[in-house]
C-alpha positions as CSV (number, residue, x, y, z in Angstrom):
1,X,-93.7,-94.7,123.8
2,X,-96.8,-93.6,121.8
3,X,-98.1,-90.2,121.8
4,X,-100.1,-89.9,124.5
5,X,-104.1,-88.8,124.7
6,X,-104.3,-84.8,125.5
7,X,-107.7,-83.9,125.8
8,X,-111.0,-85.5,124.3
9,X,-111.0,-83.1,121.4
10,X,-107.3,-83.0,120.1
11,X,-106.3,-85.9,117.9
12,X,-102.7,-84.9,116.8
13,X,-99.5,-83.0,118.4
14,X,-96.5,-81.3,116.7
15,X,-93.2,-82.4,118.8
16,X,-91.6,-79.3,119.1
17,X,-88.6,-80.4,121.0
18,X,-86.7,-83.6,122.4
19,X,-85.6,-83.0,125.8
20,X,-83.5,-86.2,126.0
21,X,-81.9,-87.9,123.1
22,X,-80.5,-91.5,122.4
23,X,-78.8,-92.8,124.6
24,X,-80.1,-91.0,127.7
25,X,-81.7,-92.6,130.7
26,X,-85.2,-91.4,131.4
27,X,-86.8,-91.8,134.9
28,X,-91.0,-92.4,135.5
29,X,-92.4,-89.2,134.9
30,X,-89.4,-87.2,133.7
31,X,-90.4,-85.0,130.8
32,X,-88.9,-87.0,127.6
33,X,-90.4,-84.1,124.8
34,X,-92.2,-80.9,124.3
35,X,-95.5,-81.5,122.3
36,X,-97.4,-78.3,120.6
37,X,-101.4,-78.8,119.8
38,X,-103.8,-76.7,118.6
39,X,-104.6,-75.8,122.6
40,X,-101.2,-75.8,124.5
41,X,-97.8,-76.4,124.1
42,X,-96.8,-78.8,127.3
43,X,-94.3,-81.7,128.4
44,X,-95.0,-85.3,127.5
45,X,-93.7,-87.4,130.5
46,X,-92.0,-91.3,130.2
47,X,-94.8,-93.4,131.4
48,X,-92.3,-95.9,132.7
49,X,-88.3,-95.5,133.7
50,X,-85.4,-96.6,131.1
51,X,-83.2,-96.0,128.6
52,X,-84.2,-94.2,125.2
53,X,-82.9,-96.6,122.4
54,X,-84.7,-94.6,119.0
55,X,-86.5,-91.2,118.3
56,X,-89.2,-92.4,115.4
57,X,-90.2,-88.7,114.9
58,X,-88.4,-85.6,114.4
59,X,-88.7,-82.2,115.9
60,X,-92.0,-80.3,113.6
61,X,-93.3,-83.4,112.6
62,X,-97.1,-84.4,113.2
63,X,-98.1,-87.1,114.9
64,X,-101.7,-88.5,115.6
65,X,-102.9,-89.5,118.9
66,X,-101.3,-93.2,120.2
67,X,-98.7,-93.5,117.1
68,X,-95.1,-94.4,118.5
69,X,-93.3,-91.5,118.9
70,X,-89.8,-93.5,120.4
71,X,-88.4,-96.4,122.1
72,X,-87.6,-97.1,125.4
73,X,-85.7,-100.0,126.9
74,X,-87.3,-100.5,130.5
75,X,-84.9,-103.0,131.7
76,X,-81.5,-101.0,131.9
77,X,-79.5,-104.2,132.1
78,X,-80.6,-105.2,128.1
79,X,-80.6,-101.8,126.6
80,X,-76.6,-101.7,125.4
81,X,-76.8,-105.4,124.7
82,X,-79.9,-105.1,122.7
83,X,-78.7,-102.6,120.2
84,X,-76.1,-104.0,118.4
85,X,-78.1,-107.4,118.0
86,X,-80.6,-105.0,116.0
87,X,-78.2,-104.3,113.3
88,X,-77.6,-107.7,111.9
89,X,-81.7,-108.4,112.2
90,X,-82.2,-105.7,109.5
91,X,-81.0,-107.5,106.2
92,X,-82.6,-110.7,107.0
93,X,-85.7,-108.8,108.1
94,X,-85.8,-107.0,104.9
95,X,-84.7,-110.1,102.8
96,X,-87.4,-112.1,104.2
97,X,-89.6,-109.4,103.1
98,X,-88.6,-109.4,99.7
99,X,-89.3,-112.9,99.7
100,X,-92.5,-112.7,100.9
101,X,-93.7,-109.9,98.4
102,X,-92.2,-111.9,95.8
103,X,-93.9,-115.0,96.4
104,X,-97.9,-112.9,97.3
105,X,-97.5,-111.3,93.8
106,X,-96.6,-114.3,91.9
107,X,-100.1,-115.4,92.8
108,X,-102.1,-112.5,92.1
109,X,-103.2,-112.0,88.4
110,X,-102.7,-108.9,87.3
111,X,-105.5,-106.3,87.3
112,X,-106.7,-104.3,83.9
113,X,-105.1,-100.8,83.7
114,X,-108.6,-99.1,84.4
115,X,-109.4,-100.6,87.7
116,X,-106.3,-99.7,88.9
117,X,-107.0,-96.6,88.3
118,X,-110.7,-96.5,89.5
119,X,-109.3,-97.8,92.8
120,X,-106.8,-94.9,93.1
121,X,-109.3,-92.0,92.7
122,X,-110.4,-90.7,96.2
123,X,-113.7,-91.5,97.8
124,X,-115.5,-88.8,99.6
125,X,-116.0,-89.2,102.8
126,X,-119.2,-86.9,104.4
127,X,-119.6,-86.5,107.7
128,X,-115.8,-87.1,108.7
129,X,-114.4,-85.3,112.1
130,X,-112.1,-82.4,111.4
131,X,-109.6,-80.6,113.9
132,X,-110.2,-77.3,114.4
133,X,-106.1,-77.0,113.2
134,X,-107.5,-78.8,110.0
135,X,-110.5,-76.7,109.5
136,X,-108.5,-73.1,110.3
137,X,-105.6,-74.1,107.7
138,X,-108.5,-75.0,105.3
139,X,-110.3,-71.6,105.7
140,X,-106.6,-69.4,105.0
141,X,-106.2,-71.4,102.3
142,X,-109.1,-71.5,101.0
143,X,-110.2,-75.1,100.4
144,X,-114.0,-75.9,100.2
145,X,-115.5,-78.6,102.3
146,X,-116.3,-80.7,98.9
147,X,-112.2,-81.0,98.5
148,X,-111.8,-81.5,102.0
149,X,-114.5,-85.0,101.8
150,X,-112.2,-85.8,99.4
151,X,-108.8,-85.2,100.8
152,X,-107.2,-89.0,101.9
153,X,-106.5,-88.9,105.3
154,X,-103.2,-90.6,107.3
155,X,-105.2,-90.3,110.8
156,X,-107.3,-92.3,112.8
157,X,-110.1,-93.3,111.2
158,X,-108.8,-91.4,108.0
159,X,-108.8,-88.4,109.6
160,X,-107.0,-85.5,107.8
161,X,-104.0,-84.4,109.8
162,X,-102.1,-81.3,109.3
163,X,-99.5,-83.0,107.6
164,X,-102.3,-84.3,105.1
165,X,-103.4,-81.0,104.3
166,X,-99.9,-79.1,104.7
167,X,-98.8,-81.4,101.7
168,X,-102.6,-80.8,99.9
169,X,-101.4,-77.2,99.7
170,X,-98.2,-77.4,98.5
171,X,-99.2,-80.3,95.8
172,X,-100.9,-77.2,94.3
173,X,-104.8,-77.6,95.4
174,X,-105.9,-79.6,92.8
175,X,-109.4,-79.8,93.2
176,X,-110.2,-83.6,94.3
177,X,-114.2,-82.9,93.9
178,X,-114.0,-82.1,90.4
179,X,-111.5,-84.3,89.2
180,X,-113.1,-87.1,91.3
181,X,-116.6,-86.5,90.2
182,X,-116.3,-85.8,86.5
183,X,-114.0,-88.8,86.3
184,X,-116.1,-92.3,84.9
185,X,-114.9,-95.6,85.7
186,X,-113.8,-97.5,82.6
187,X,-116.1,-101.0,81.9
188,X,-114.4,-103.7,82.5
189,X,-114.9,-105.3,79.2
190,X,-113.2,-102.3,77.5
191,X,-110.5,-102.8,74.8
192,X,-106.8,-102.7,75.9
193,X,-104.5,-100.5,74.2
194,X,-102.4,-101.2,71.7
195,X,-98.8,-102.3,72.5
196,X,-97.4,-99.3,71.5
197,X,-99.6,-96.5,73.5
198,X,-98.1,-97.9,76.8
199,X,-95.1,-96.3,77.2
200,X,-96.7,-92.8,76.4
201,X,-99.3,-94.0,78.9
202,X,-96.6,-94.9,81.3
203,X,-95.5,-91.2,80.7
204,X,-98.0,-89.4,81.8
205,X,-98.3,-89.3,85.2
206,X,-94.6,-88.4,85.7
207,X,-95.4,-85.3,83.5
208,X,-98.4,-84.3,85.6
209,X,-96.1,-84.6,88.4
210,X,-93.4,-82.6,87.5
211,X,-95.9,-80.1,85.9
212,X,-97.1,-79.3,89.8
213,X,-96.2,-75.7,90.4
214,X,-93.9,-75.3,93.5
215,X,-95.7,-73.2,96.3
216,X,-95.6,-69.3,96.3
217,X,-93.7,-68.4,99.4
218,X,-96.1,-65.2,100.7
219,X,-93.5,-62.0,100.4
220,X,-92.8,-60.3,103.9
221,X,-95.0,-57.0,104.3
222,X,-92.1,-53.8,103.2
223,X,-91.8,-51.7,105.9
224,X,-89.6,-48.2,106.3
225,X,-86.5,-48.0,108.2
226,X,-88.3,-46.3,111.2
227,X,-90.5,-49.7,111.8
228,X,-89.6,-53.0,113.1
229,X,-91.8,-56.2,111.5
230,X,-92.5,-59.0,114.1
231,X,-93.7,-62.2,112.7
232,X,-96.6,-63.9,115.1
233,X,-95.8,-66.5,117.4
234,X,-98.0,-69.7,117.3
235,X,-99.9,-69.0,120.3
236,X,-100.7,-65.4,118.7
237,X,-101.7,-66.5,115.7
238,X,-104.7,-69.2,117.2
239,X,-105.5,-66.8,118.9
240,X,-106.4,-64.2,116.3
241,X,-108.2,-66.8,114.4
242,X,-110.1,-67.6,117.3
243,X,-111.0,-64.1,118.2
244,X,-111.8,-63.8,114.6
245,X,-113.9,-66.7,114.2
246,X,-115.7,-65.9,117.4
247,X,-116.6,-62.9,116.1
248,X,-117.8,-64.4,112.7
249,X,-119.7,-66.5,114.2
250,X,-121.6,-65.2,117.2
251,X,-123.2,-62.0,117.5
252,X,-122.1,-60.2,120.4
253,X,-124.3,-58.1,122.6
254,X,-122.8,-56.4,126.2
255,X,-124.9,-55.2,129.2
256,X,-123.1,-53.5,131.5
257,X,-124.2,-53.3,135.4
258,X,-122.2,-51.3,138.1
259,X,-122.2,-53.3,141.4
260,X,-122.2,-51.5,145.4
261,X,-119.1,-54.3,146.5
262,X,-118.4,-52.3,149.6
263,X,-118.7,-55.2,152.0
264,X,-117.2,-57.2,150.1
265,X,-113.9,-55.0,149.9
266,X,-114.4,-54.5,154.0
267,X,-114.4,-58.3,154.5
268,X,-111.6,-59.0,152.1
269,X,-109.2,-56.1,153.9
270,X,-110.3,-58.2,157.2
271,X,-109.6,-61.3,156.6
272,X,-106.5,-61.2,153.9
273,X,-103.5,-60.7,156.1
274,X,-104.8,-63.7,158.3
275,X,-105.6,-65.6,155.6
276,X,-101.9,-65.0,153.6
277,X,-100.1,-66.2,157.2
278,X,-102.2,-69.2,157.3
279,X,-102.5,-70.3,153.8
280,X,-99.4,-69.2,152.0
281,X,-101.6,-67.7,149.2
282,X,-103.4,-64.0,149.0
283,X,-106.6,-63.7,149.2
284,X,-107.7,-62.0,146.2
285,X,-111.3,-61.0,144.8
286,X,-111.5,-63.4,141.9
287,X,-112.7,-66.3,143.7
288,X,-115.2,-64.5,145.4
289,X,-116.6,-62.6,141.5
290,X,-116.5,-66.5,140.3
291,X,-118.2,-67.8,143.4
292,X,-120.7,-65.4,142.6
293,X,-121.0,-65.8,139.0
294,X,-121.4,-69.8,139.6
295,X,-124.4,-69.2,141.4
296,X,-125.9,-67.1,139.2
297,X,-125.2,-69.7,136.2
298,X,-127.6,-71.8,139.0
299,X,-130.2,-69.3,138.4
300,X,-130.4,-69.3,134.7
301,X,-128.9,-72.1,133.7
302,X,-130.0,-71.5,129.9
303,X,-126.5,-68.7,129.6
304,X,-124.6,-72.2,130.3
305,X,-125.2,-73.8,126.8
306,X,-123.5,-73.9,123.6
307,X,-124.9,-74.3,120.1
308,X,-124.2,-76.8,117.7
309,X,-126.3,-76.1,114.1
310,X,-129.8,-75.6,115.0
311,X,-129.7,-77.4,118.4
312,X,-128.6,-76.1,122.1
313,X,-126.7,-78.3,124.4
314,X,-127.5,-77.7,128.1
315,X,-124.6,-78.2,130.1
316,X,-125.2,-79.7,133.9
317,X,-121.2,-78.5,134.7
318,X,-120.5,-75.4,135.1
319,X,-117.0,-74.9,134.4
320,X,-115.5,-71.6,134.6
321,X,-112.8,-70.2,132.4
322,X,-110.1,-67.6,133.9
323,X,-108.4,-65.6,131.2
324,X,-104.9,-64.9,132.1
325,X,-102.1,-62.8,130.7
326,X,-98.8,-64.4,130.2
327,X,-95.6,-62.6,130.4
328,X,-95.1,-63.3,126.6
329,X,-98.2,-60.7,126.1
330,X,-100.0,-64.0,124.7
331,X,-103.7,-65.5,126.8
332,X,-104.3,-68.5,127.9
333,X,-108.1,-69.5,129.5
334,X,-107.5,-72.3,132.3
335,X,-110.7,-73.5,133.6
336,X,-111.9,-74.2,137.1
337,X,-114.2,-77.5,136.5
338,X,-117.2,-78.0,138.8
339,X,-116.7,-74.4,140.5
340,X,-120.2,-74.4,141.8
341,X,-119.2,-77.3,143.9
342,X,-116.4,-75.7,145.2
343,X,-116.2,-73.6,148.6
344,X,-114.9,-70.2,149.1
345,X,-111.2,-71.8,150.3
346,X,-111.4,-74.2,147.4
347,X,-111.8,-71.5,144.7
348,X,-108.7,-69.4,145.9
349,X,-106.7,-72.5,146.0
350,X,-107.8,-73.0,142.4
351,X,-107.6,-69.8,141.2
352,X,-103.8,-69.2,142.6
353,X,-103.1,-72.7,141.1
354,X,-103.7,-72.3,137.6
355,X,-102.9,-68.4,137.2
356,X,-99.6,-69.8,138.6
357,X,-99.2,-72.9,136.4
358,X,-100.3,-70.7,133.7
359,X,-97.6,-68.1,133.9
360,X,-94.7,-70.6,133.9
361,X,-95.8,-72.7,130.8
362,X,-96.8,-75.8,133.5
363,X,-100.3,-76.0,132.2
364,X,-102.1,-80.0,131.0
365,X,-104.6,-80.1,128.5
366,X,-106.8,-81.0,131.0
367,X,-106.8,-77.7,132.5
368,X,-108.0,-76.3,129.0
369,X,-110.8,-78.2,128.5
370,X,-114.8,-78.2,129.2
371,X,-115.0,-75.2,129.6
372,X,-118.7,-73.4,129.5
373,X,-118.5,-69.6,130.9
374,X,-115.2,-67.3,130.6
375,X,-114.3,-64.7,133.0
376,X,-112.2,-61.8,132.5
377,X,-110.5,-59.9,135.0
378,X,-109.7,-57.0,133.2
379,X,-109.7,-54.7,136.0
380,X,-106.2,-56.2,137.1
381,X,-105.1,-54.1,134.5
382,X,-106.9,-50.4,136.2
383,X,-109.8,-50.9,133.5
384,X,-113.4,-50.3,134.2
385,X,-115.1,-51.9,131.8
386,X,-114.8,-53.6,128.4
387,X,-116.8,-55.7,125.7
388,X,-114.8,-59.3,125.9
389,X,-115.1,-61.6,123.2
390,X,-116.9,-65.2,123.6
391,X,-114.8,-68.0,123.7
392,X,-116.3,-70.5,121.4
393,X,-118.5,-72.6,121.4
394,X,-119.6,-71.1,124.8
395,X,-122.1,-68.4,124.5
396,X,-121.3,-65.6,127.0
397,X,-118.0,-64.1,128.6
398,X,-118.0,-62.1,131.8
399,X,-115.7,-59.2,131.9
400,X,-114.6,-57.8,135.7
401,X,-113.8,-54.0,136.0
402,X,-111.8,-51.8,138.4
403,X,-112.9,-51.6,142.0
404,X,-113.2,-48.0,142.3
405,X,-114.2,-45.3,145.5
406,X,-117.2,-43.0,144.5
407,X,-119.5,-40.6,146.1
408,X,-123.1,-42.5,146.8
409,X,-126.8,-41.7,147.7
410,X,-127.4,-44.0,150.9
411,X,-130.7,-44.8,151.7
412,X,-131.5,-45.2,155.6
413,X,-134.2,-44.6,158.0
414,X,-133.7,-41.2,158.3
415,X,-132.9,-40.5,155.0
416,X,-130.7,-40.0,152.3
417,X,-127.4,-39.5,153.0
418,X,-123.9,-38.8,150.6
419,X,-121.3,-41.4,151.3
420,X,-117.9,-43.2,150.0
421,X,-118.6,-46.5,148.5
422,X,-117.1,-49.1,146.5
423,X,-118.3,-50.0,143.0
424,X,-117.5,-51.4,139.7
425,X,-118.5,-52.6,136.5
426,X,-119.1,-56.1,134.9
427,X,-119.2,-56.0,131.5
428,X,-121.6,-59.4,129.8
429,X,-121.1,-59.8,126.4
430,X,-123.6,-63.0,124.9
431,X,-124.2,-64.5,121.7
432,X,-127.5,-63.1,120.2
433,X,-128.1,-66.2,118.4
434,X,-129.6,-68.0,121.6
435,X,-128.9,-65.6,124.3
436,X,-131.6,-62.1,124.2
437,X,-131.2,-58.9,125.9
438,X,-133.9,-60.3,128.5
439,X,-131.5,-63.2,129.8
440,X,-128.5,-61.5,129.2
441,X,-129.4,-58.5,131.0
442,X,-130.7,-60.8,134.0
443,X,-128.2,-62.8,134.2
444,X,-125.8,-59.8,135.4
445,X,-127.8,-57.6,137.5
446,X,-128.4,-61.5,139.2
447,X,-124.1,-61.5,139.7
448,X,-124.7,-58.2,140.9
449,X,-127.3,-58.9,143.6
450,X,-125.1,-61.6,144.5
451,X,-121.8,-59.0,144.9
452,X,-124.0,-56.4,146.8
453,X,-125.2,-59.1,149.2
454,X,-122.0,-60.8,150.2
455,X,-122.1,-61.5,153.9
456,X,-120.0,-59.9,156.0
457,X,-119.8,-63.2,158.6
458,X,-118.4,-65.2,155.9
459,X,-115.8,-67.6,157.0
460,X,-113.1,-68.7,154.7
């Protein structure tokens, strides 16, 4: 059983938690461990039915993407008979080994003392992928991009994992750059040392080791007796550096429009009872705000981009993000994928799904990814308005206010009257960088047009 692939972006998992242990029998598609990444925490499921025989990694460990994680006897019948036929296996294994080693090295001259050590220095390696785990511990710690080239890496294609740079930090961040650039490679025709230098030689890097200062554990903040000090969750604390990286990186601009939806409330009060009996599911206004806003990404498809450096990538999907609130005060952004292809049935089916799923932890990576526009339905909560932050790398963020009843000028034939309608407020917040207050600003009063048009004969 290897650690299975959880989205196109994530290349390691922390196991948080073994569900079954040795011994137990496992069924196809019976959750076997709890895996954490740097997205969501969710299940890993046995790919085929059996008996677990051996757990190869413990609970907080760090494990790249398809390395074994256990063993699993799939044919019932052999998995008692095949474990005690391991044990006696192990010595002659390792004495075969032994012998092996013995008789490779016999044949290998020995090296001079100064390529050995040439060949032990780090390499830099520019241009290497980096997690976005990887990169966040790198920026709290505060370890420079040149180290980071230089840092060996256990992962796939030598990628630096988090155990890699965990163990970097507590190995007292020696700066590999420097010591890896000032060092010069000794010729080869250079003089050996005399006899008796060696075992000072010998010597030293034991001393350098032991020299390493231990890691300063960080103090706890003092508080009074009157105040209680709650240490972040995981979820909590990726989130704060998101928001805080967001923020860093994109400058955020809001428009706010206030949208007439008073036929749209009149056909949702119509049609929700029916719809509840015959569907199972309510009939809420989400689907309808996102219906709208995927149509309006149709319009200006330039607010559907992200920016990588000095280029924008135009995305043909439009996949639309749903912030929701979990009961553990944390947020999660499911996305709806392809929701401009969706019809107005399909979208509350979707939306009830994954604000479901969400809730009780039951979320895949797959329901994380691709996505390129966030909505937030922040009027759920009574609020009118707000100024959401981006979710990276997208570029803009839709917040949805309050539906509330106000007096209004209504324009007809005979003139102006005063009436009770229905408005409310979406709140756009973009990135300045590649979004101006000309698109921006279109791009809502377009959702708006949409809202204030909604036909009344619409069937769902």
């Amino acid at each position: 059983m290897v650690m299975p692939k959880m989205g196109e972006s994530i290349m390691e998992g922390t196991v948080l938690k073994w569900l079954k242990q040795v011994g137990d029998a496992i069924e196809q598609d019976e959750s076997v461990l709890e895996v954490a990444t740097d997205k969501v925490d969710t299940e890993v499921p046995a790919i085929h039915a059996g008996v677990l025989q051996e757990i190869l990694v413990q609970e907080g460990e760090v494990v790249a993407v398809g390395a074994p994680i256990a063993i699993v006897e799939t044919d019932v019948n052999n998995a008692v008979a095949s474990a005690p036929a391991a044990a006696p296996a192990a010595p002659q294994a390792a004495t075969a080994a032994n012998q092996e080693s013995e008789d490779v090295s016999a044949d290998v001259p020995h090296l001079p003392q100064a390529q050995e050590t040439q060949t032990s220095q780090p390499s830099a390696q520019p241009g290497r992928f980096y997690s976005p785990l990887v990169l966040s511990i790198a920026r709290q710690e505060g370890i420079s991009m040149a180290d980071l080239e230089y840092l060996p890496g256990t992962g796939k294609e030598n990628r630096v994992t988090k155990k890699d740079i965990l163990d970097y930090v507590e190995g007292g961040k020696k700066s590999l750059s420097q010591t890896t650039g000032t060092a010069a490679p000794a010729p080869q025709n250079a003089p050996q040392p005399a006899p008796a230098a060696q075992p000072e030689a010998q010597a030293a890097p034991t001393e350098t080791a032991t020299a390493k200062p231990a890691p300063a554990s960080k103090p706890a903040p003092s508080v009074s007796g009157n105040q209680e000090l709650i240490e972040m969750d995981r979820m909590r604390k990726m989130i704060a550096q998101r928001m805080v990286d967001s923020k860093r990186i994109a400058p955020h601009v809001t428009s706010f429009v206030e949208a007439d939806v008073t036929e749209l409330v009149n056909w949702r009060t119509k049609h929700k009872d029916a719809y509840k009996k015959r569907e199972g599911e309510n009939l809420t206004y989400t689907p309808i705000l996102i219906q709208a806003i995927a149509r309006a990404i149709q319009d200006f498809p330039n607010i559907n981009v992200s920016v990588d450096g000095d280029y924008i990538i135009k995305k043909r999907d439009i996949n639309i993000g749903l912030a929701v609130a979990l009961p553990s005060g944390n947020l999660i952004v499911p996305v709806i994928h392809n929701a401009d292809q969706l019809n107005l049935n399909g979208l509350s089916k979707k939306v009830n799904d994954l604000a479901n799923r969400a809730r009780i932890n039951k979320l895949t990576p797959a329901d994380l990814e691709g996505g390129t526009y966030t909505v937030s339905n922040v009027g759920s909560f009574g609020n009118v308005m707000g100024t959401p932050i981006i979710m990276q790398p997208q570029v803009a963020i839709m917040a949805l206010g309050a539906i509330k009843k106000k007096p209004a000028v209504i324009e007809t034939p005979q003139g102006d009257l005063i009436g009770i309608r229905h408005f409310m407020f979406l709140s756009h917040s973009y990135d300045h960088r590649v979004v101006d207050g000309s698109l921006g600003g279109m791009f809502v009063r377009k959702v708006a047009d949409y809202l204030e048009q909604f036909n009344p004969n619409t069937v769902i």
